[in-house]
Structures are given as structure tokens and as C-alpha cells.
N, C-alpha and C positions, 0 to 999 in steps of 0.2 A: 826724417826721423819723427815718428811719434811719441811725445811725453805726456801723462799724466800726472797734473800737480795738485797735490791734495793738502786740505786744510782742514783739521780737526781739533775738538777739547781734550783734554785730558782724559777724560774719563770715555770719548771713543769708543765703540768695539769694532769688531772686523766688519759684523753685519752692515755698520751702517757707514765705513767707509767704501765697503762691496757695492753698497745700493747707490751713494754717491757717481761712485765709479761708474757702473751700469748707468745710470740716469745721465750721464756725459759722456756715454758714444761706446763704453763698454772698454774691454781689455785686449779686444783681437789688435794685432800691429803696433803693439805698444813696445818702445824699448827701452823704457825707464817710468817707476814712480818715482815722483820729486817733492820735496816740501822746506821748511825754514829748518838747518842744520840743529836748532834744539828740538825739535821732533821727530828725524830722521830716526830714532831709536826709540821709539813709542813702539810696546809690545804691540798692538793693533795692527801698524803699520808691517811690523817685520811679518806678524804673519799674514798678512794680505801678500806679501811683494813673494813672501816662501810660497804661498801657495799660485801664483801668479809664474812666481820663477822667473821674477825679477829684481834689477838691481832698485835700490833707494839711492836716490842722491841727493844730497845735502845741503845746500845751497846757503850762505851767509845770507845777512839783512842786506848787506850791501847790493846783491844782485838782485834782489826784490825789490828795491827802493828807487820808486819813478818807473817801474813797469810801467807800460799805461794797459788799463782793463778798461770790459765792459762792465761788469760791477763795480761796485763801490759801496761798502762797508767804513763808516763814521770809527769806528775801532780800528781795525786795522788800516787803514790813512795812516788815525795818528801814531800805534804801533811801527806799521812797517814802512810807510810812505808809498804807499799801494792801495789802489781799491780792494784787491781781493787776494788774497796767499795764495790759492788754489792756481788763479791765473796767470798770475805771476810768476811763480815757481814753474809751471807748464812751457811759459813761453822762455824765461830764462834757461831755463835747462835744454826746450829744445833749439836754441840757438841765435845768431845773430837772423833776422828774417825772416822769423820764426812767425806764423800767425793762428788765432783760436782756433780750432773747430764750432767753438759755440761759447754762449756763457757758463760760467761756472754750476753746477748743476747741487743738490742742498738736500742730504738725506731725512727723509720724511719726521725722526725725532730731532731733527738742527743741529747733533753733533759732528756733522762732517760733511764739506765739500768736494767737488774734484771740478774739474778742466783739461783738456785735451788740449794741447797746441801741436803743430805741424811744423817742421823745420828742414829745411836741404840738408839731405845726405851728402856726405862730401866723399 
């Protein structure tokens, strides 16, 4: 199962969680966007996943917290206890032995990353 977990500001738009996305391996074979359960409902979000026609799933701090990444962000450590939301959410959601596709990738104006992880299908 492939996940994409994305991490964004508030003020977001689609475009530039689209280009995140794109810049981290793209949307083919994805069966889930993922991110930290207070941003699962950011309008940006719902209509990337609508026009994707996929699910969001929601994930607590809990399941984020000790990810281990290949980024690493001074904010969100201390935030989530993570290097990176993006990657953490990716491999949380796609499962127990679960691994990156690549590092987190960072749309061109800074408001939004993504990450692809890889997980068994069961």
C-alpha cells in the first residue's frame, strides 16, 4: 500500500499541496492521503483528496510521535516528536514496515510538504 502524508500551513492552497505531491513521486498508486488529525479537514486538503478521489486519514500525535525520518525539522520535533509530519504520517498510515520512497519533498512557496511511504499489503 502506498501513502502519501502531507504537511501543511494553514493558509495552504491546493496548488501547492499538488506540487508538493507531484515533487514526491506523484499520485499514481496511492491509496490514501494522510496527515496530523487537526488538519485532516483543511479545505485545501479535502479538495486535493476530492479531486485525487481519495480517502484522508487522520492520524493522532500519538502515531507520529518517534516516527523516525529522514528529515528533520527543529519545529515540528518539538511539536510532534518527529522530524517531519509529512513522513511520518506517510509511513504511520502505511503501516507496521512500512518504508519511504524518498524524503519529504517542499512546494516551491514553503506552504506544504508530502512523502510517499510503501507498506505490505495484507
Amino acid at each position: 500500500m502506498r501513502v502519501a502524508g502531507l504537511g501543511f500551513r494553514g493558509a495552504a492552497s491546493v496548488a501547492a499541496l499538488r506540487e508538493a505531491l507531484a515533487a514526491a513521486g506523484g499520485a499514481d498508486g496511492l491509496a490514501a492521503l494522510a496527515t496530523l488529525a487537526g488538519k485532516a479537514e483543511a479545505p485545501a486538503l479535502v479538495a486535493l483528496a476530492r479531486e485525487l478521489g481519495l480517502p484522508v486519514l487522520a492520524l493522532p500525535k500519538a502515531a507520529l510521535s518517534g516516527q523516525p525520518t529522514v528529515s528533520a525539522s527543529a519545529r515540528i520535533m518539538v511539536r510532534l516528536g518527529t522530524g517531519s509530519l509529512a513522513e511520518a504520517a506517510a509511513l504511520a498510515a502505511a503501516g507496521p514496515s512500512a518504508r519511504l520512497v524518498g524524503p519529504r519533498k517542499i512546494s516551491a512557496d514553503g506552504m506544504a510538504t508530502a512523502a510517499i511511504a510503501e507498506g505490505r499489503t495484507t
